[in-house]
C-alpha positions in Angstrom: 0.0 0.0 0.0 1.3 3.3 -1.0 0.7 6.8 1.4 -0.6 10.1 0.6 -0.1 13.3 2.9 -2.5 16.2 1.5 -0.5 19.0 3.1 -2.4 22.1 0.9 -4.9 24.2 1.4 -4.6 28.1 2.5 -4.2 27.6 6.1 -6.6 30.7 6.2 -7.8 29.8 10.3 -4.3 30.1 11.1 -3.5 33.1 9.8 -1.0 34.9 10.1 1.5 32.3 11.2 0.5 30.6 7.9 2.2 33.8 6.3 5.4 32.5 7.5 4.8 29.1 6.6 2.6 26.2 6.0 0.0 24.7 8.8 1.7 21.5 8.1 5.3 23.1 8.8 3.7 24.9 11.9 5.4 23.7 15.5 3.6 20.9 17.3 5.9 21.7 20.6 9.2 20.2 19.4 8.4 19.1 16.0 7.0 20.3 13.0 3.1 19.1 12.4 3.8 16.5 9.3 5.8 14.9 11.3 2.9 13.3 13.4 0.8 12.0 10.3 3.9 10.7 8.7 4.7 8.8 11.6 1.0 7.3 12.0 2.2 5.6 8.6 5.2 4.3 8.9 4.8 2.6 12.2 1.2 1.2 10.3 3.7 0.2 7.0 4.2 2.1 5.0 7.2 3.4 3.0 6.2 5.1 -0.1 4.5 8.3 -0.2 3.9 11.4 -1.9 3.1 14.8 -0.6 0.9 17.1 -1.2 0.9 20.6 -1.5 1.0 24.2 -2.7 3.9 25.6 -5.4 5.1 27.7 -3.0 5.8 25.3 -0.1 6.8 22.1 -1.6 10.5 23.4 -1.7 10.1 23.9 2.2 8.4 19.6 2.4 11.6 18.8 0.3 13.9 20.4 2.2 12.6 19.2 5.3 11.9 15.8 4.3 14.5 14.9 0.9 13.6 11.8 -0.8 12.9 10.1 2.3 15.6 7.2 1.7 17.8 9.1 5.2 14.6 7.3 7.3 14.6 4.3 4.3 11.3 5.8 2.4 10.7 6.4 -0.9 9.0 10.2 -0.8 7.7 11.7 -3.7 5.8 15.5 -3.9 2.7 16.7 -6.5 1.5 20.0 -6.4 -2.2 21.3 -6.2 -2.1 24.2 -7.0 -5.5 25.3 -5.7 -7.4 23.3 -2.8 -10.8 21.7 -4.2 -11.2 19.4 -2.2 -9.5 16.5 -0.5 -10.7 13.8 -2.9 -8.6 15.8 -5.4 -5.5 14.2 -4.0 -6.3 10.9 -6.1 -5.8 12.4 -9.2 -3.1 15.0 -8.3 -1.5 11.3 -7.2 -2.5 8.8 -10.2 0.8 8.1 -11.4 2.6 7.7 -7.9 -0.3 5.0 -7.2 -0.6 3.4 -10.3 -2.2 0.1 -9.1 -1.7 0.0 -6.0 -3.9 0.5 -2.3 -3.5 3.2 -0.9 -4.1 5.4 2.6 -4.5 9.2 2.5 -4.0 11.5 5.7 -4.3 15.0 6.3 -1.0 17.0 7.3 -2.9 18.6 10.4 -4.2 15.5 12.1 -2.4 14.3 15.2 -3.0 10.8 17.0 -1.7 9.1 19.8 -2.0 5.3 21.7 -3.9 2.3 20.5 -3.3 -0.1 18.0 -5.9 0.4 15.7 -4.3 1.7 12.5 -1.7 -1.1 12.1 -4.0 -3.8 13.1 -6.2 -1.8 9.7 -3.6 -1.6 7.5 -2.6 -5.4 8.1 -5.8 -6.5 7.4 -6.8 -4.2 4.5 -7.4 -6.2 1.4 -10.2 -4.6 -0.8 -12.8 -1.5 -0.9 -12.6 1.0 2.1 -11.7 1.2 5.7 -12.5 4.5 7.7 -12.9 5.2 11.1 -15.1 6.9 13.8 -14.5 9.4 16.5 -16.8 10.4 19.7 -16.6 14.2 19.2 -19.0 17.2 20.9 -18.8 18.9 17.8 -20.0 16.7 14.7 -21.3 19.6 12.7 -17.2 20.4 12.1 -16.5 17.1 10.4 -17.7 14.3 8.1 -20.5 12.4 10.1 -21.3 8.6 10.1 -24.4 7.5 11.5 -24.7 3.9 12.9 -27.5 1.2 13.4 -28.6 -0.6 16.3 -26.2 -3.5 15.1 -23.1 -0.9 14.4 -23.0 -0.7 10.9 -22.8 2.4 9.2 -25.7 3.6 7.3 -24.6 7.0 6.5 -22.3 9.7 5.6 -22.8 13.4 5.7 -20.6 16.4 5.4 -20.7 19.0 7.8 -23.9 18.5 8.4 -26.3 21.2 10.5 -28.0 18.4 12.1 -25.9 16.0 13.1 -27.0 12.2 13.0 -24.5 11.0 15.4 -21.4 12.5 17.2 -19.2 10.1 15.8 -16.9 12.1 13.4 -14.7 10.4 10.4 -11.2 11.5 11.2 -8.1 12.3 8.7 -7.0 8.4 8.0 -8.4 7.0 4.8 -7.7 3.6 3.5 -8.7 2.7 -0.3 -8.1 -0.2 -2.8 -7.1 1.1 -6.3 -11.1 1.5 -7.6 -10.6 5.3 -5.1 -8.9 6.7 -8.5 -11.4 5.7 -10.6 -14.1 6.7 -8.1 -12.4 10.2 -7.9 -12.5 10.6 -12.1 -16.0 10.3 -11.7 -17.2 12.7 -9.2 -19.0 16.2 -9.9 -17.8 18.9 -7.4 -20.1 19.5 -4.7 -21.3 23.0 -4.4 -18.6 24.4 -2.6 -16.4 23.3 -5.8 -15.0 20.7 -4.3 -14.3 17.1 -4.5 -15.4 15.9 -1.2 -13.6 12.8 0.3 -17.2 12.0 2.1 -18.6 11.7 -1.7 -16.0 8.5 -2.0 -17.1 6.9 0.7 -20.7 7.1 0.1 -19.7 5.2 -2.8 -17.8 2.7 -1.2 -20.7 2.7 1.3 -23.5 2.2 -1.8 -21.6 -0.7 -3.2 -21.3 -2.3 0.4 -17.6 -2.5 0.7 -16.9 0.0 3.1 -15.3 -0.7 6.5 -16.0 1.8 9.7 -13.9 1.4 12.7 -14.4 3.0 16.1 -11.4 4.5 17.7 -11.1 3.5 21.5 -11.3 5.9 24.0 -7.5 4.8 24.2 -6.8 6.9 21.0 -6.5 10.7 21.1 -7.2 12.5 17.9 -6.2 16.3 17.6 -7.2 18.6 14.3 -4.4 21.0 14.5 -6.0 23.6 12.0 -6.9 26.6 13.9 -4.7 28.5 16.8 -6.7 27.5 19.5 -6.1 23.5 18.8 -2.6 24.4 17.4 -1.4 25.0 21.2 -4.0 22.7 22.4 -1.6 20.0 20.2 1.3 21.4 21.5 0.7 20.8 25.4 -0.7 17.6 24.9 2.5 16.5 22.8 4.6 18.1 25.8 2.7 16.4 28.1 2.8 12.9 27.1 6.1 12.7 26.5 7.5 14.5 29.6 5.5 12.1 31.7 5.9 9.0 29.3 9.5 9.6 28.6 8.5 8.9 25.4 8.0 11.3 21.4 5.1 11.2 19.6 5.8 11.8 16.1 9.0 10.6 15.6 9.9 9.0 12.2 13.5 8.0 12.3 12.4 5.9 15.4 9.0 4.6 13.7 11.4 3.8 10.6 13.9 1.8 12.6 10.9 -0.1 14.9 9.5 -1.1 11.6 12.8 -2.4 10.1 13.1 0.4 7.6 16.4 1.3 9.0 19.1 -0.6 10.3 20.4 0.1 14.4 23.4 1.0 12.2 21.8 3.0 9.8 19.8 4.6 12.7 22.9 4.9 14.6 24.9 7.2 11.5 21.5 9.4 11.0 21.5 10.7 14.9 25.6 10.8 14.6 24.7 13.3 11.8 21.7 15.3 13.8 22.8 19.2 15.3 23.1 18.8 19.3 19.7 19.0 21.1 17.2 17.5 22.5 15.8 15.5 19.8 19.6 14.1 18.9 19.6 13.4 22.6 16.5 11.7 22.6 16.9 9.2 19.3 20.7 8.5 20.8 19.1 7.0 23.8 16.7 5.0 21.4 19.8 4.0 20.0 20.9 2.4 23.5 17.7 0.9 24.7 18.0 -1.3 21.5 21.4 -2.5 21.4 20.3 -3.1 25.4 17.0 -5.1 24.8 16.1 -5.5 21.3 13.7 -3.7 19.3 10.5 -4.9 21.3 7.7 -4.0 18.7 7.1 -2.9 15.6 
């Protein structure tokens, strides 16, 4: 399966720090924000990806991320060179899929514990897999409405009138018919092609898969200032008291075997001094210690 980060759009709720740079290149405490997504897929798989996003900040993705091959990835980058919608990414992507699976997930989504993405991408074989979130605020988000037996039974997009509270986070997993799915679609009347419009079809021909996250899974939308620094404490909160980073995908890469201890061990020899070096050095020790203990 192959990965797609949509990293575009204006970042218009976040102005102005967006007029410095992208949302996605925005600090989540000690990282920048694509880190977080990125990692969610390596440490579920996956190793080839493209990015996303505008002309005027895929220089800044490349020269924060390169070719990917320093974390053993393959990374590749499409422009869009106006946001219309998040279903767009398909066809921006075509090539770099060709006939393969593939995941999308949004630059500004943030999640932390549970298992349930790997154990998703493991078992993913044809049409769709989503997932459900318990949120207060439904109206803000895709919405997918169950029935007394916990199958879903609808999709609606922001939606004034909610029909549950369970909200379809940023993590999208697709067989190769998404492309052709994508071809077909009309924009809705916001001019976009809207990634809920896919999954009503995967939903119509009966091949789409909802999960429910646990309450053991935290899911943060980064995409205004208020959640931005929301993100940012709870990062620096879990890991002063876990001792632990979130988002961190030189030591996803190594846990799934996409980097050597060796290979690991030259990539932190070549880091600046600080914290992070610090941290991924004692990664470094803990392993030649114990082992790598999971994946």
């Amino acid at each position: 399966m192959k990965g797609i980060i949509l990293a575009g759009g204006a970042g218009s709720r976040l102005y102005p720090l967006t007029q410095v740079a992208s949302k996605q290149l925005q600090p989540v405490y000690d990282k920048p924000m694509v880190y977080y997504p990125l990692t969610v897929l390596i440490a579920s798989g996956i190793r080839e990806f493209c990015l996303i996003s505008t002309p005027h900040d895929l220089p800044r993705f490349r020269q924060l991320l390169g070719d990917g091959s320093a974390w053993g990835l393959h990374i590749e980058y499409r422009e869009q060179p106006r946001p219309e919608g998040i279903a767009q990414a398909f066809l921006i992507a075509a090539d770099f899929i060709g006939q393969d699976p593939v995941t999308l997930i949004l630059g500004d989504n943030i999640f932390f514990g549970g298992d349930a993405f790997p154990r998703a991408f493991a078992e993913f074989q044809s049409g769709a897999t989503i997932f459900a979130y318990h949120v207060t605020d439904p109206e803000r988000y895709g919405v997918v409405e169950f029935d007394a037996e916990g199958k879903a039974v609808s999709l609606e997009e922001k939606p004034a009138q909610p029909r549950s509270n369970y909200a379809v986070p940023g993590v999208y997993l697709y067989d190769n018919e998404v492309v052709a799915i994508a071809r077909a679609m009309k924009p809705s009347p916001r001019g976009e092609l809207e990634i809920t419009d896919v999954n009503k079809e995967y939903l119509r021909r009966g091949t789409l898969r909802v999960q429910r996250l646990s309450r053991g899974t935290a899911w943060l939308d980064a995409g205004t200032s208020s959640s931005l620094h929301e993100a940012s404490a709870y990062v620096q909160t879990i890991e002063k008291r876990q001792g632990m980073k979130l988002g961190c995908p030189e030591e996803a890469a190594l846990y799934r075997g996409f980097l050597t201890l060796e290979k690991f061990e030259s990539l932190v020899s070549g880091l600046p001094k600080c914290e992070y070096r610090d941290y991924l050095a004692d990664v470094a020790t803990e392993v030649r210690r114990v082992g790598i203990k999971s994946a």
